[in-house]
C-alpha positions as CSV (number, residue, x, y, z in Angstrom):
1,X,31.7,40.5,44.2
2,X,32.1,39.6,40.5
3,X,34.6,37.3,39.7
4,X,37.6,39.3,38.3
5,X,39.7,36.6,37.0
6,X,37.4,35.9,34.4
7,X,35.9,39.4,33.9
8,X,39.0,40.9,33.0
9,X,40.3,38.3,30.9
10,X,36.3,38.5,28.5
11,X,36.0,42.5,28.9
12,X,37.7,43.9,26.1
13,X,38.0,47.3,26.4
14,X,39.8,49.9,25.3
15,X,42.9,50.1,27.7
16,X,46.0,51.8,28.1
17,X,48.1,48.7,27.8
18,X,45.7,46.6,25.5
19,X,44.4,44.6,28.3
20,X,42.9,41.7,27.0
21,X,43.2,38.2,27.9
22,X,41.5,35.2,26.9
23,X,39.7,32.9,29.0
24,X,40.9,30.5,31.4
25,X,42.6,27.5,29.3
26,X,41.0,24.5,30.9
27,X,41.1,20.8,29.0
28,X,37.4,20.5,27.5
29,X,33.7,22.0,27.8
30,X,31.5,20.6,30.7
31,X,30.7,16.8,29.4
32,X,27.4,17.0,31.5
33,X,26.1,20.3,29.9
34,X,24.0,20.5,26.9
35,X,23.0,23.6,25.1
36,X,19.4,23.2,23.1
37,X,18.6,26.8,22.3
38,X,19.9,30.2,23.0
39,X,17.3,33.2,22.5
40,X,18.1,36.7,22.4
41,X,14.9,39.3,22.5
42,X,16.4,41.9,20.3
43,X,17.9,41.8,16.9
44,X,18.9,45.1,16.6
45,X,20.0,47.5,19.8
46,X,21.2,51.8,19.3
47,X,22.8,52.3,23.2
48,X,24.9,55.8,23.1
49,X,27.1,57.7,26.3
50,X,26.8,55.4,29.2
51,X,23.3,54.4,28.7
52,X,22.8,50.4,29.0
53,X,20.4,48.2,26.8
54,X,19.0,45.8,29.0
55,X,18.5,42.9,26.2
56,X,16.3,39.6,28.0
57,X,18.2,36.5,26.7
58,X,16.8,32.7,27.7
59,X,18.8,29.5,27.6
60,X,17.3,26.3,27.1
61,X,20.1,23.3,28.3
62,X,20.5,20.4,30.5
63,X,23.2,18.9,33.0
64,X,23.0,14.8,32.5
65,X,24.3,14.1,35.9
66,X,24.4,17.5,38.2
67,X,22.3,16.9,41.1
68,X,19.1,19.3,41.3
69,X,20.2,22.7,42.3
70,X,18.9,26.5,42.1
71,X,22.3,27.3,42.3
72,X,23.6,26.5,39.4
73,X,24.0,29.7,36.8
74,X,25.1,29.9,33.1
75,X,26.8,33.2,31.3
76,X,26.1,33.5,27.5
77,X,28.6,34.6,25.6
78,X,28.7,37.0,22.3
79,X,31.7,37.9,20.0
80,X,32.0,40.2,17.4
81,X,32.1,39.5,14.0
82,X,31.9,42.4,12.6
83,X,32.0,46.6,13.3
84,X,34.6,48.4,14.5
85,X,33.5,49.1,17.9
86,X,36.0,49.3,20.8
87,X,34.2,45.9,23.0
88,X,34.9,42.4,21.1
89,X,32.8,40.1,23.6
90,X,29.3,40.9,25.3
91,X,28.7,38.5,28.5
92,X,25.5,38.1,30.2
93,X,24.4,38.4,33.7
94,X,24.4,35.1,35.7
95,X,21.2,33.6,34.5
96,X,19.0,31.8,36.7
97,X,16.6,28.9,35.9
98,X,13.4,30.1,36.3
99,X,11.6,26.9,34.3
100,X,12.0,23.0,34.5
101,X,14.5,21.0,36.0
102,X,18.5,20.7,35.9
103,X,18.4,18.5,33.3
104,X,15.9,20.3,31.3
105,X,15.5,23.3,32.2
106,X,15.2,27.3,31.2
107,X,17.7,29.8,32.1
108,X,16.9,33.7,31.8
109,X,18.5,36.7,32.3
110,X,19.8,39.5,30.7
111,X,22.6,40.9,28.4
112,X,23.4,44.5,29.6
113,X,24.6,45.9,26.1
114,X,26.8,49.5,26.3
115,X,28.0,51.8,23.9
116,X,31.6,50.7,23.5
117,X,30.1,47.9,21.8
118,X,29.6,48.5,18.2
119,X,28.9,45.9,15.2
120,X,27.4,42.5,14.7
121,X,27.8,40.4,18.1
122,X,26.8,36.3,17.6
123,X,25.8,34.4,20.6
124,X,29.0,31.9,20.4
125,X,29.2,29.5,24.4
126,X,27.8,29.4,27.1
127,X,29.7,28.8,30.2
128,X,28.8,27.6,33.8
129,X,29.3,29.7,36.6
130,X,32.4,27.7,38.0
131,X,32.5,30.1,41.2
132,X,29.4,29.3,42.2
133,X,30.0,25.7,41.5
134,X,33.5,25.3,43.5
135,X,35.5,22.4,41.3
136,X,34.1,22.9,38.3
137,X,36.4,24.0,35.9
138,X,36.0,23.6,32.0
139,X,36.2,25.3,29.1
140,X,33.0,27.3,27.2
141,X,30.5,25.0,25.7
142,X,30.2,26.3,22.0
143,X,26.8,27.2,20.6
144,X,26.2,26.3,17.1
145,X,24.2,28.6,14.7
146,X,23.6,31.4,17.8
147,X,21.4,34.4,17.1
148,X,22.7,37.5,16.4
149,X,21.9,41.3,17.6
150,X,23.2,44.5,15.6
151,X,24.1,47.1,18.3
152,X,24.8,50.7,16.7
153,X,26.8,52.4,19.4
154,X,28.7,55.5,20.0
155,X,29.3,58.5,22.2
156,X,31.3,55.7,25.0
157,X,33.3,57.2,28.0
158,X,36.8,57.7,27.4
159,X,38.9,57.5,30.5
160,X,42.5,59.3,31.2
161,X,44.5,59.9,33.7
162,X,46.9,62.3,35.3
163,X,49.2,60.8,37.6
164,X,50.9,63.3,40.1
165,X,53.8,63.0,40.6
166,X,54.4,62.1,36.8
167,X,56.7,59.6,37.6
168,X,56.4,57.8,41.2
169,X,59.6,56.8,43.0
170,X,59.7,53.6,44.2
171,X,57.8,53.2,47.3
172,X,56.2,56.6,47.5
173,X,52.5,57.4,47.5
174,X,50.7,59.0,44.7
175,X,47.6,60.7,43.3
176,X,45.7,59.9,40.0
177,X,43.4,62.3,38.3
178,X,40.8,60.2,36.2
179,X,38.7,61.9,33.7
180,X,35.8,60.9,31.4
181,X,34.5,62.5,28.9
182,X,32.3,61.1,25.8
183,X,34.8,60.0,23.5
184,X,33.1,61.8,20.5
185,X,32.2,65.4,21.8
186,X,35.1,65.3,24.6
187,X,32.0,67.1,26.9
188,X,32.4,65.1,31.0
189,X,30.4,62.2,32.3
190,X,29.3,63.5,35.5
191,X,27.8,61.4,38.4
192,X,28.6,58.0,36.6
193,X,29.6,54.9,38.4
194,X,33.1,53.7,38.3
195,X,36.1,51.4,40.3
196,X,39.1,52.4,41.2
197,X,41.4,50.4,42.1
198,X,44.8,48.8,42.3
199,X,45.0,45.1,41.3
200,X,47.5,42.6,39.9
201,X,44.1,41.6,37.8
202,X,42.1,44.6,36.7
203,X,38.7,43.5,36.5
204,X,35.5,45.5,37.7
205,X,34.4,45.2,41.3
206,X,30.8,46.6,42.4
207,X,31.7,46.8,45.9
208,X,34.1,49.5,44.9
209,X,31.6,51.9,43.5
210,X,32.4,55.5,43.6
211,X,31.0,58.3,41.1
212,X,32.7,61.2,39.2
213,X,32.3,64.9,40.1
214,X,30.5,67.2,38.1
215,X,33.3,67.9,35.8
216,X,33.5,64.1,35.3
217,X,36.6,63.9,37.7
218,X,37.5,61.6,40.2
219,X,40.8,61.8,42.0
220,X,42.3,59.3,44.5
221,X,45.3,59.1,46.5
222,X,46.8,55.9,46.6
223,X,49.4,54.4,49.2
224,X,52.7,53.1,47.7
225,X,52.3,50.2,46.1
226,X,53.8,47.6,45.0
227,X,55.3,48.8,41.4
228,X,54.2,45.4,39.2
229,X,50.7,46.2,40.5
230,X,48.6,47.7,37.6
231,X,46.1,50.9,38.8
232,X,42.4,49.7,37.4
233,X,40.1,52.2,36.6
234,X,36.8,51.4,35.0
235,X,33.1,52.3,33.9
236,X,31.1,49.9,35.8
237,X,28.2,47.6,33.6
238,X,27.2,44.3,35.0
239,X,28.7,42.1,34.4
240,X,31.7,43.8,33.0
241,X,33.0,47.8,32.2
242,X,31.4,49.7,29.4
243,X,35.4,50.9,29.1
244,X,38.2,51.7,31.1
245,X,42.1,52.1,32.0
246,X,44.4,49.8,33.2
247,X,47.9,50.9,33.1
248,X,51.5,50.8,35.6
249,X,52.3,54.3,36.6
250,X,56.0,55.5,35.5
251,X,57.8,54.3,38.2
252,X,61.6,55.7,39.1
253,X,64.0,52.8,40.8
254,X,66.5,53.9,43.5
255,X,70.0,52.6,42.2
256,X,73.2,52.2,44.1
257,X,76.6,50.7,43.4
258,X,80.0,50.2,45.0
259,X,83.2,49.0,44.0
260,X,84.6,46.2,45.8
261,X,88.0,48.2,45.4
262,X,88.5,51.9,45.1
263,X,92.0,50.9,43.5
264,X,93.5,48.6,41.3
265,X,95.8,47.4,38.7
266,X,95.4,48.8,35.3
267,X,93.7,46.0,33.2
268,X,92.5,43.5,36.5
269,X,89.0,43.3,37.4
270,X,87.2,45.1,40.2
271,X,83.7,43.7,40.8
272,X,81.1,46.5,41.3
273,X,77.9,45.3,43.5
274,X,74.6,47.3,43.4
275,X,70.8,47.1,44.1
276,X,67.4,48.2,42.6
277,X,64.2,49.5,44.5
278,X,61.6,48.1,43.4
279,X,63.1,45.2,42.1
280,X,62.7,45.3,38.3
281,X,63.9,41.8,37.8
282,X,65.2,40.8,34.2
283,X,65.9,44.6,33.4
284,X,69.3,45.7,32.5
285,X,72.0,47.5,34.9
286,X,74.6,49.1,32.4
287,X,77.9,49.9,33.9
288,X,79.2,53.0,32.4
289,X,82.7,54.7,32.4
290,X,83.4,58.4,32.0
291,X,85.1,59.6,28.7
292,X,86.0,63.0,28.5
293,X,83.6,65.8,30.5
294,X,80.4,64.3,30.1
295,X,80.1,61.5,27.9
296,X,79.2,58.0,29.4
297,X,80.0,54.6,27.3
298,X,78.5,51.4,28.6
299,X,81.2,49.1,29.5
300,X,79.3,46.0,30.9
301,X,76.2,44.9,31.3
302,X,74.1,42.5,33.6
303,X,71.1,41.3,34.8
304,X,68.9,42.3,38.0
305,X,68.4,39.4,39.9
306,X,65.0,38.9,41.7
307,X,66.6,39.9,44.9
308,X,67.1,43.5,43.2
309,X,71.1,43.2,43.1
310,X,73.2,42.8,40.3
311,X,77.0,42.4,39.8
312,X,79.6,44.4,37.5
313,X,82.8,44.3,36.6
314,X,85.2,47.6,36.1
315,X,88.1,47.4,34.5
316,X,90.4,50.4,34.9
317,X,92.2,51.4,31.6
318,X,94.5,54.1,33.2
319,X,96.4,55.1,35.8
320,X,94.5,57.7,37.8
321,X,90.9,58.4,39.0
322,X,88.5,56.7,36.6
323,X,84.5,57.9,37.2
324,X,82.1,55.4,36.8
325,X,78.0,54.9,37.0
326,X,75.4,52.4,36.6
327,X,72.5,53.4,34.7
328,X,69.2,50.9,34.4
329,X,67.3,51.7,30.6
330,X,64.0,52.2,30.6
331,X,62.5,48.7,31.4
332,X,59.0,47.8,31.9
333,X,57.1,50.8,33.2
334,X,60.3,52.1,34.8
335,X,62.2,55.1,33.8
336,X,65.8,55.5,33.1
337,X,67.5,56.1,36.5
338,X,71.3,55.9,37.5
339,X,72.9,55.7,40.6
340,X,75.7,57.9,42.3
341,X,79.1,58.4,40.7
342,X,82.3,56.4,42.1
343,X,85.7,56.3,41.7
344,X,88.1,53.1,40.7
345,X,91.8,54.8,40.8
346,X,94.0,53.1,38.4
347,X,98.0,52.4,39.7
């Protein structure tokens, strides 16, 4: 499995949301690694639809006090300096050494180049395979004066989605259509390897390879899920997606309220308690009070606690039955929603 943590923070690609992190903030680059060289077999690449340039790349490096092992792998990295294609970093395979020792030695592999990338990509760190080297955890080590490849690409899958229903209540299953087609021509990408997934981290996951139908389609039914939890869809390239989608579906919160008192003094306080499904914690509850036939005024506001409850407080104005509501704004990927209707009399 690749490592999705830092796969979905160096794949930048063109999402939904606008997916893209940066890498893991750690203090300083490896001390004990030394980069001499980094060589790239290809200065300029043309890689259209989902069609994948297999580029050889060899790094030449050291560890001053690792003890000998074939274990140890290195990832070179390559950032965009110019174009205006959709992919900002390229990342190699795992390269293995295949020549001298740990602390000289030569590591190959190869740079799996797809059409989302597009522009002038320099060869920029080179980082250590920290999962297969449990504890070691540093930053990139930058790569002074790194070669360069051109890559002219074009024609890269485009992936939507339908979800069904359009918005999911809270703790119900649902269904999403994916579709992709080339991006240029709009014509379907049939029988192409992809993930789908649901993942607090969207990252690509080749154990989860499934392919799309003829007409580029893939549809999957998903079990409720847990509403913060993004749905991951994505175009599968080692070591990363050639593109993808990564969005929260529309989500609908069940909302209830109660006064403490159906009666009360005109101009004393009457606390209203409620609940949200889901819960969307830090969005708004707004209380709202009835003016005329059908037009609701927010009268108080608060906050939903991470529990999913919230407290307002009603104030009748009148004498006489007073209607009242709580309605939750749109908030994160949930949809406006209110609860019931209730009564405070005022005497």
């Amino acid at each position: 499995m690749t490592n999705r943590r830092l796969l979905a923070a160096l794949a930048a690609v063109p999402l939904a949301t606008a997916v893209i992190g940066t890498a893991p903030a750690y203090a300083d680059p490896d001390p004990d690694l030394t980069v001499k060289s980094v060589e790239i077999d290809a200065k300029n690449v043309s890689v259209h639809g989902v069609a994948i340039a297999h580029v050889p790349v060899t790094v030449r490096a050291g560890f001053a006090n690792h003890p000998e092992s074939s274990q140890v792998r290195l990832n070179v990295f390559l950032e965009r300096t110019s174009g205006p294609g959709p992919l900002t970093t390229i990342v190699s395979t795992s390269l293995k050494r295949t020549a001298g020792t740990i602390k000289d030695g030569t590591w190959t592999g190869t740079l799996n180049i797809v059409s989302t990338a597009n522009g002038t990509f320099k060869v920029s760190k080179v980082y250590t395979d920290w999962w297969v080297e449990p504890g070691a955890a540093w930053e990139p080590t930058p790569v002074v004066n790194g070669p360069s490849v051109d890559v002219e690409g074009g024609h890269y899958p485009k992936v939507t989605a339908t979800v069904t229903p359009k918005v999911v209540p809270v703790g119900k299953p649902y269904s999403i259509k994916w579709a992709v087609t080339d991006n240029f021509t709009g014509k379907p990408f049939n029988g192409i390897s992809i993930t789908a997934d649901v993942d607090s981290e969207c990252g690509p996951d080749k154990t989860t390879l499934v392919k799309t139908n003829t007409a580029g389609i893939y549809t999957k039914s998903y079990k409720a899920t847990d509403a913060s939890r993004a749905n991951c869809f994505d175009v599968y390239a080692d070591p990363y997606a050639t593109s993808g989608l990564h969005f929260k579906v529309p989500r609908l919160s069940g909302i209830s309220a109660i006064p403490s008192r159906t009666s009360a003094k005109v101009g004393s306080i009457v606390p209203v308690n409620g609940s949200v499904t889901g819960p969307p914690v830090g969005c708004k509850a707004n209380l709202q009070r009835l003016y005329g036939a059908s037009q609701w005024r927010t009268v108080g506001t608060a906050t939903v606690r991470a529990s999913g409850r919230f407290t307002l407080n009603a104030q009748p104005a009148y004498r006489g039955k007073i209607p009242y509501r709580v309605l939750m704004p749109s908030c994160l990927n949930y949809v406006t929603a209110s609860s019931k209707s209730f009564t405070i009399t005022g005497v």
